[in-house]
GUKE-582879 format. One record per residue (C-alpha): x, y, z; residue number from 1. Coordinates in nm, 3 decimals, always signed. Example, Ala and Ser with C-alpha at 12.3 -4.5 7.8 and 13.67 -1.06 7.14 Angstrom:
GUKE-582879
{east=+1.230&north=-0.450&up=+0.780&pos=1}
{east=+1.367&north=-0.106&up=+0.714&pos=2}
***
This chain:
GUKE-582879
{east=-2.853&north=-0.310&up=-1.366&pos=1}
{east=-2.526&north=-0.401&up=-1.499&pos=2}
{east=-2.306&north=-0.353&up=-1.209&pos=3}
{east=-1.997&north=-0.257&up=-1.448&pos=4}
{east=-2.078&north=+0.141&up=-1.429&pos=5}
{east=-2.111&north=+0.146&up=-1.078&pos=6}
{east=-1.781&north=-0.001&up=-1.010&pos=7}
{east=-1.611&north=+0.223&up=-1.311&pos=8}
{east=-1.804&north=+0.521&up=-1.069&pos=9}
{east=-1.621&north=+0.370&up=-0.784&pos=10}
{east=-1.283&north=+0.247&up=-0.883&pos=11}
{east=-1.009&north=+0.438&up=-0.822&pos=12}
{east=-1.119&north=+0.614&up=-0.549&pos=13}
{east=-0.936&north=+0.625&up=-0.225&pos=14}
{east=-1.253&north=+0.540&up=+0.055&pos=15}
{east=-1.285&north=+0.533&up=+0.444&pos=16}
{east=-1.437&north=+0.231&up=+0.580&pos=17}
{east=-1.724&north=+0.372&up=+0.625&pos=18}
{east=-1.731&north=+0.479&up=+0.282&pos=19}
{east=-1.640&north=+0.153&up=+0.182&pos=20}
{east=-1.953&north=+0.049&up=+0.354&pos=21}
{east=-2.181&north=+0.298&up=+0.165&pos=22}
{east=-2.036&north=+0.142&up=-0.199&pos=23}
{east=-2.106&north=-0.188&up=-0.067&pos=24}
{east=-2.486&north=-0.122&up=-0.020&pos=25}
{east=-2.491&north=+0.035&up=-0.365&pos=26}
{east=-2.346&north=-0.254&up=-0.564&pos=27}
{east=-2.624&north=-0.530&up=-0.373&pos=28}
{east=-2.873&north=-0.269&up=-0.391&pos=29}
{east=-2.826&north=-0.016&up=-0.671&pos=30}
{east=-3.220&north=+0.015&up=-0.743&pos=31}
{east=-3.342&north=+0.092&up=-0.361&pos=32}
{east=-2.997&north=+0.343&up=-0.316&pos=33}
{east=-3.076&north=+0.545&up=-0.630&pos=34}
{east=-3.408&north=+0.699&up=-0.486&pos=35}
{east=-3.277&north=+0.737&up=-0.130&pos=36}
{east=-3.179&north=+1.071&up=+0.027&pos=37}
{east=-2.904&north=+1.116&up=+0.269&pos=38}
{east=-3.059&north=+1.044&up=+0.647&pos=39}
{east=-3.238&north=+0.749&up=+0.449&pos=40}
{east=-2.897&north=+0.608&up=+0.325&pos=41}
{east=-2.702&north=+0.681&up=+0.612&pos=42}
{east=-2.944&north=+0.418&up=+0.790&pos=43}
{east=-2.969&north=+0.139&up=+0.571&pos=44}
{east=-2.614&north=+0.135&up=+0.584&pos=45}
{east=-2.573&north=+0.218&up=+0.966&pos=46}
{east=-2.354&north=+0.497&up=+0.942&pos=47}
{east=-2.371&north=+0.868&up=+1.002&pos=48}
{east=-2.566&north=+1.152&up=+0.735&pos=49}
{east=-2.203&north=+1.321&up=+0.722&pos=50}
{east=-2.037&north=+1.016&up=+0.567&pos=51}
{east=-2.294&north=+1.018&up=+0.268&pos=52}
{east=-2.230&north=+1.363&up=+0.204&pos=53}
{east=-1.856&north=+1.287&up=+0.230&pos=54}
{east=-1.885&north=+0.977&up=+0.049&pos=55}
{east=-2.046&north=+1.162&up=-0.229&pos=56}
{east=-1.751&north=+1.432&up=-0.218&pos=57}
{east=-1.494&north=+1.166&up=-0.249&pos=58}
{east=-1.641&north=+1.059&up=-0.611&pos=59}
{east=-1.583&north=+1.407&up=-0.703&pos=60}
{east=-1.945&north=+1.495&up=-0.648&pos=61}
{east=-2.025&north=+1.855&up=-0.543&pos=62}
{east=-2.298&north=+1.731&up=-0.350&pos=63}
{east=-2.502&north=+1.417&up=-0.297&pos=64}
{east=-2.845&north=+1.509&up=-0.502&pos=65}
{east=-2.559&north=+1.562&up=-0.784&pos=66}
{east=-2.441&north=+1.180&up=-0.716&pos=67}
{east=-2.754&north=+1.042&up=-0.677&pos=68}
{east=-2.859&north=+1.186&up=-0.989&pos=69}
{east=-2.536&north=+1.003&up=-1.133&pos=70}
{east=-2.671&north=+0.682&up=-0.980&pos=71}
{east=-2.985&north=+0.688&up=-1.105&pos=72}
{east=-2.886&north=+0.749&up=-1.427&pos=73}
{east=-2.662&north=+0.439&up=-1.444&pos=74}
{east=-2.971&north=+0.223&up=-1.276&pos=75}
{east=-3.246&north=+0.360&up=-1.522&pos=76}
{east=-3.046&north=+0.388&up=-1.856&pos=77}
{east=-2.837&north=+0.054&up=-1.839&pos=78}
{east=-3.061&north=-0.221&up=-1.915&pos=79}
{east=-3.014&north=-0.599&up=-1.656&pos=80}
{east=-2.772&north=-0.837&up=-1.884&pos=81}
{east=-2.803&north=-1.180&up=-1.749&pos=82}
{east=-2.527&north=-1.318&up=-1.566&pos=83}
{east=-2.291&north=-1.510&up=-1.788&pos=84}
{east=-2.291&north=-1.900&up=-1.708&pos=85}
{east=-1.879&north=-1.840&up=-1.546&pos=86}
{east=-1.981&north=-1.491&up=-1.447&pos=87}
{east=-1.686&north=-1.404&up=-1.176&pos=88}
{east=-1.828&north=-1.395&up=-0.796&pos=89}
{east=-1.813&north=-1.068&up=-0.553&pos=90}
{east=-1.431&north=-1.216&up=-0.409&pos=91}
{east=-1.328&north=-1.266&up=-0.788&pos=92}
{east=-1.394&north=-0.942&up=-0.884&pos=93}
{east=-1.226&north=-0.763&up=-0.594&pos=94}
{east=-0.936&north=-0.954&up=-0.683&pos=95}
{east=-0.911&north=-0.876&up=-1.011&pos=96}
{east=-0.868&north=-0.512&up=-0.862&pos=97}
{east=-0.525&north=-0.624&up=-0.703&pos=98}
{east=-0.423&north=-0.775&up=-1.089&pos=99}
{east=-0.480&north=-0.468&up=-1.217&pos=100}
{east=-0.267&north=-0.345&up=-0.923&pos=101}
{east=+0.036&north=-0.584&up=-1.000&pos=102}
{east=+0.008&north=-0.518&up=-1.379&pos=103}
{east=+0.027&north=-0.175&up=-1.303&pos=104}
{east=+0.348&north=-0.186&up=-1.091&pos=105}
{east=+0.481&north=-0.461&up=-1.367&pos=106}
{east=+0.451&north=-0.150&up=-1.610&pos=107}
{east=+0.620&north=+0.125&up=-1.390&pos=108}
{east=+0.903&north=-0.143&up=-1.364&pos=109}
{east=+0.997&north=-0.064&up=-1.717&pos=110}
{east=+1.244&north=+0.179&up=-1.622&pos=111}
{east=+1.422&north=-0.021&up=-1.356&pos=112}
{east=+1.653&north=+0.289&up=-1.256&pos=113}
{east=+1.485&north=+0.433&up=-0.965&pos=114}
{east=+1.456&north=+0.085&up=-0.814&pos=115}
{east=+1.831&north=-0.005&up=-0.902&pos=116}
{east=+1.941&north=+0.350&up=-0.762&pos=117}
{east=+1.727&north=+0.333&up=-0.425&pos=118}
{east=+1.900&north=-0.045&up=-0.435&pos=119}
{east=+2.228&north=+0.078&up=-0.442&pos=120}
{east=+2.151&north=+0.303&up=-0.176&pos=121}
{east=+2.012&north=+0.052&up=+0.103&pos=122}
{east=+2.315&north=-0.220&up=+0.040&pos=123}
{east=+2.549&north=+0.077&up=+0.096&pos=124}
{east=+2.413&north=+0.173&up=+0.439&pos=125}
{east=+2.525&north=+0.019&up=+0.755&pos=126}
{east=+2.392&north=-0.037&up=+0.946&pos=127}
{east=+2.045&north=-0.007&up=+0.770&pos=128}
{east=+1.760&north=+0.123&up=+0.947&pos=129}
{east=+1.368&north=+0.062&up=+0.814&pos=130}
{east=+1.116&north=+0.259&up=+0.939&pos=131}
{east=+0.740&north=+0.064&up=+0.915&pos=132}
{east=+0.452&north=+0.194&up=+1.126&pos=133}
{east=+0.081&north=+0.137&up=+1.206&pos=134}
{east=-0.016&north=-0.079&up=+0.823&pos=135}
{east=+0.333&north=-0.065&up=+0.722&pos=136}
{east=+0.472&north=-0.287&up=+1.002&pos=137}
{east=+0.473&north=-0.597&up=+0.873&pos=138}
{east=+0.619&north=-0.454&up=+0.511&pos=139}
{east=+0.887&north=-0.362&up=+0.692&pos=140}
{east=+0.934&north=-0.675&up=+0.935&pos=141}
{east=+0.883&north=-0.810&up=+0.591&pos=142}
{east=+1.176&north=-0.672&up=+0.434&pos=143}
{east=+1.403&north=-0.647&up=+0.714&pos=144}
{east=+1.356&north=-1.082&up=+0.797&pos=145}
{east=+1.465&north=-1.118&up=+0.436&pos=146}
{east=+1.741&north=-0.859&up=+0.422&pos=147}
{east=+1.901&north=-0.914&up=+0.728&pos=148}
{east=+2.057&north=-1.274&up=+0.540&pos=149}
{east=+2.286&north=-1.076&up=+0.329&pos=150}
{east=+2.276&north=-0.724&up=+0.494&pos=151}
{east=+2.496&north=-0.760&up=+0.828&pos=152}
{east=+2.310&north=-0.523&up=+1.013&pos=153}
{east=+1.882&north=-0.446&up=+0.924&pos=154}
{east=+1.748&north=-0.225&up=+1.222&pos=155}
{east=+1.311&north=-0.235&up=+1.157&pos=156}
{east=+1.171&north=+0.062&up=+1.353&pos=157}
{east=+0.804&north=+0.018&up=+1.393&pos=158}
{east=+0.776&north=+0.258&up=+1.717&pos=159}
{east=+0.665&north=+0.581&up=+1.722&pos=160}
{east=+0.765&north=+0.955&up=+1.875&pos=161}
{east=+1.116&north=+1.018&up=+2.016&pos=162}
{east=+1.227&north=+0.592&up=+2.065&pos=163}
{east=+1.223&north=+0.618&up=+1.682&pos=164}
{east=+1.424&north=+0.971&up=+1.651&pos=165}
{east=+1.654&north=+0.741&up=+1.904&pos=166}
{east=+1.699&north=+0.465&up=+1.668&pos=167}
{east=+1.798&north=+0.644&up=+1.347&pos=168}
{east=+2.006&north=+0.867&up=+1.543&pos=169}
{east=+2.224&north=+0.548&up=+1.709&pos=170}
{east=+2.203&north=+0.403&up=+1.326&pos=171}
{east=+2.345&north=+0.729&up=+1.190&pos=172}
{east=+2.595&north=+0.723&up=+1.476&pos=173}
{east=+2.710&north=+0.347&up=+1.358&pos=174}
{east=+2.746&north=+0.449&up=+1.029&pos=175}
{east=+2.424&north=+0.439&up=+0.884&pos=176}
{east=+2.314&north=+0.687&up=+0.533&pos=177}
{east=+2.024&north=+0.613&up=+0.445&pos=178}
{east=+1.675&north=+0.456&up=+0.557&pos=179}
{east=+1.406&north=+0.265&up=+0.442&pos=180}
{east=+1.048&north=+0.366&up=+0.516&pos=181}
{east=+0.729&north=+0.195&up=+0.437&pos=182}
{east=+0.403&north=+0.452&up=+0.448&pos=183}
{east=+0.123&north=+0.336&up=+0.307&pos=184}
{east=-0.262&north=+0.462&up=+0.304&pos=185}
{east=-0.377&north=+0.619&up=+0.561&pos=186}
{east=-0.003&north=+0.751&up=+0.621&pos=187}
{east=+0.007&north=+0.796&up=+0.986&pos=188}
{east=+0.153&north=+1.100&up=+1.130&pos=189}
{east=+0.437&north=+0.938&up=+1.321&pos=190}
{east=+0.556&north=+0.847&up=+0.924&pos=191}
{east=+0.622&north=+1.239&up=+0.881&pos=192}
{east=+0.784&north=+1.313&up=+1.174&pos=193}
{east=+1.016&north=+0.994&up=+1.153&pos=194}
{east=+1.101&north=+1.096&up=+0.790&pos=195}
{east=+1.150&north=+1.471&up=+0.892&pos=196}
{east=+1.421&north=+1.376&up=+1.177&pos=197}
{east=+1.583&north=+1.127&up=+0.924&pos=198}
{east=+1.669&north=+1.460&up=+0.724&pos=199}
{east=+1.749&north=+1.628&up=+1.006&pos=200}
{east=+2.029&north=+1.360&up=+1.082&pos=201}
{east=+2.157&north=+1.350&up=+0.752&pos=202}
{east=+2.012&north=+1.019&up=+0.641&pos=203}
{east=+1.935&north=+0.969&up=+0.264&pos=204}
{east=+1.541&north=+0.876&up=+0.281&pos=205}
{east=+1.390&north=+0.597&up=+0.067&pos=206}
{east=+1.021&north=+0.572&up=+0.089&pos=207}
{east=+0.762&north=+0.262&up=-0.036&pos=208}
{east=+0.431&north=+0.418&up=-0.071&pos=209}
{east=+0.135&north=+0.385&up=-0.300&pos=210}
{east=+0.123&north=+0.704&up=-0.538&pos=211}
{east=+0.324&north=+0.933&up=-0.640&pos=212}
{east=+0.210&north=+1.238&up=-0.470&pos=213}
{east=+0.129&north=+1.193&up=-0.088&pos=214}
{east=+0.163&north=+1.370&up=+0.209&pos=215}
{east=+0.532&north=+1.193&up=+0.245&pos=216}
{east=+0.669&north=+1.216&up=-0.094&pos=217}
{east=+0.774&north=+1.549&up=-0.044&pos=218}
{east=+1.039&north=+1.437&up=+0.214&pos=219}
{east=+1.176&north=+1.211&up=+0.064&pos=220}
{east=+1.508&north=+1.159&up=-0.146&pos=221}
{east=+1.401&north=+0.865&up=-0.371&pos=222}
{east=+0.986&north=+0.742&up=-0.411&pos=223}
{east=+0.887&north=+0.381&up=-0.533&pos=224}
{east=+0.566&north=+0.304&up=-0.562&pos=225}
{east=+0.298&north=+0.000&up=-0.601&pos=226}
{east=-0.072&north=+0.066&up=-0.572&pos=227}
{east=-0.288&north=-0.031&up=-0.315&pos=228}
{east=-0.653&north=-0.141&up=-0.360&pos=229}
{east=-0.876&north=-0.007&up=-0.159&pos=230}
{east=-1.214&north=-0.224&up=-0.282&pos=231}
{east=-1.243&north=-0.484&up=-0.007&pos=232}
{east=-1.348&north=-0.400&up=+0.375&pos=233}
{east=-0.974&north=-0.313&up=+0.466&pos=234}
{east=-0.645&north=-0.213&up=+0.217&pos=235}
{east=-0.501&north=-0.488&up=+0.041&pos=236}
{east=-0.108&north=-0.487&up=-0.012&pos=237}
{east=-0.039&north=-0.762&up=-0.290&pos=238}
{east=+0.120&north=-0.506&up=-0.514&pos=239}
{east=+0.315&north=-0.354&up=-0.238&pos=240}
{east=+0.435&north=-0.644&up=-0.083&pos=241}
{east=+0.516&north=-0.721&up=-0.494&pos=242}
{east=+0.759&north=-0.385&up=-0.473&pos=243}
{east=+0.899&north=-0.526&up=-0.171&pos=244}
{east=+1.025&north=-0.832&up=-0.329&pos=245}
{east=+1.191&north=-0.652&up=-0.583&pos=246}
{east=+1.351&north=-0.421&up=-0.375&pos=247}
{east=+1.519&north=-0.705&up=-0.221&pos=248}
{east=+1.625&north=-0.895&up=-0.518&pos=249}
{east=+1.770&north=-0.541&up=-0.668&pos=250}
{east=+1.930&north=-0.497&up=-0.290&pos=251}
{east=+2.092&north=-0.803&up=-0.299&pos=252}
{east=+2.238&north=-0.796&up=-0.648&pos=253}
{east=+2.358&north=-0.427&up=-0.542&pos=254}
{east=+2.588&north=-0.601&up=-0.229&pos=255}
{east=+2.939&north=-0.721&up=-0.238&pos=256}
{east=+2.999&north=-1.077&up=-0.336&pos=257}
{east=+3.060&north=-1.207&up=+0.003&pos=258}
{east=+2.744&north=-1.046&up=+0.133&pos=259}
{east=+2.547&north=-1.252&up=-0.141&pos=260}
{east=+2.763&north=-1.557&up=-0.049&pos=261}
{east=+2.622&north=-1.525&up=+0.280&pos=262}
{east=+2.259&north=-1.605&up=+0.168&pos=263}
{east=+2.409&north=-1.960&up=+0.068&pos=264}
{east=+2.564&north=-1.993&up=+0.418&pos=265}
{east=+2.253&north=-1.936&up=+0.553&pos=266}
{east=+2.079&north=-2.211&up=+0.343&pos=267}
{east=+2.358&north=-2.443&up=+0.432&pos=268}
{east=+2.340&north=-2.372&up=+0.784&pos=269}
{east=+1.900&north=-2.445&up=+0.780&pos=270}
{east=+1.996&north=-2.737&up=+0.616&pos=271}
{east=+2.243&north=-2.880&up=+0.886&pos=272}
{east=+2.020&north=-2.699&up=+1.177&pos=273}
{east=+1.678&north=-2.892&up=+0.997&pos=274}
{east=+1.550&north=-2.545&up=+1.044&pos=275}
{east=+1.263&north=-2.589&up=+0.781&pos=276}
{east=+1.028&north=-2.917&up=+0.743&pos=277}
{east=+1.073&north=-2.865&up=+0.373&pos=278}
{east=+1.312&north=-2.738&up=+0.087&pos=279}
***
């Protein structure tokens, strides 16, 4: 079987790990998974009977016999094309899910407002806190490395509960307005409460995320968003760390002049220092 339909039945879809699992065995072995029920399924794959029913759910599926019908469909009416001689390897292919990803966010670009305006609003904020938990961590260690050369005072948050609701308050108390949070998939909880107190202390909130329409977008002031694929074993954030990028190239141009001038000093300074092996 051309493995094309089975990845158009899969793409798109936001899976668990274990889900991610189930897909798996379907792409190597779409022939054997067609005719299998659930408890069948469930062990070839080594997970539990309630994940295939939830897997099928999560492809829009009212139930699994309706899915499996679906699958065997795409297995008995597609006929085997041979493998072209620079046919693209398992690795390739997931990959070319994260293109898609960055052409995507490329295209949402076109209207550079919303990234200009949420711009505007970190460089005005100081001191500038950004909120990054669980997955989102290092997007926001990320961010704040880079933006603490021209932003004279980047506070990342990456703890949860009331050490958080401690931080933004002291930030609001030095001055701060607004705050940068990263949230992506599976959105942890903490994410919503740290976002919720952020209102609560009168801080304009900026959130990163990966769609448009999440359990966080609601509370928040401004949304920017870069897709996340979800095709290999665990999230992959090329697109997001993309957004990030521009964010901070858009932050920067948004600063005073002798903020930007800064970024030189620090160059000139690594230079002096030997800081780096290379240029």
């Amino acid at each position: 079987m051309d493995s094309t339909g089975l990845r158009q039945l899969l793409g798109g879809r936001r899976l668990s790990p274990a889900q991610r699992r189930i897909a798996r065995y379907l792409l190597d072995h779409p022939h054997e998974a067609a005719f299998l029920g659930t408890v069948d399924l469930a062990e070839r794959v080594g997970v539990s009977q309630a994940s295939v029913t939830r897997f099928a759910f999560a492809l829009g599926f009212d139930a699994f016999p309706e899915f499996r019908a679906a699958l065997r469909d795409l297995v008995l009416t597609q006929p085997a094309k041979p493998a072209p001689t620079e046919a693209l390897n398992e690795i390739q292919l997931l990959l070319d899910t994260e293109i898609r990803n960055l052409h995507t966010l490329r295209d949402s670009l076109s209207d550079l407002g919303p990234l200009h305006q949420a711009a505007a609003a970190l460089a005005a904020s100081r001191p500038l806190p950004v909120i990054g938990q669980r997955v989102s961590a290092p997007l926001a260690h990320l961010f704040g490395y880079f933006a603490a050369k021209v932003h004279l005072d980047v506070r990342v948050l990456d703890i949860p509960g009331s050490l958080l609701e401690d931080g933004l308050t002291r930030a609001v108390d030095a001055g701060a307005t607004c705050v940068l949070a990263f949230a992506l998939p599976r959105y942890p909880r903490e994410t919503l409460s740290a976002l919720t107190w952020a209102k609560q202390v009168g801080l304009t909130t900026v959130l990163v995320t990966d769609q448009p329409i999440t359990p966080l977008t609601d509370h928040a002031d401004l949304v920017l968003t870069a897709p996340v694929s979800s095709q290999f074993a665990f999230d992959s954030h090329a697109a997001s760390t993309a957004l990030c990028a521009a964010l901070l190239h858009a932050m920067l141009a948004a600063l005073p002049p002798e903020q930007q001038a800064s970024l030189e000093a620090f160059e000139q300074s690594a230079a002096q220092r030997e800081v780096f092996l290379a240029d």
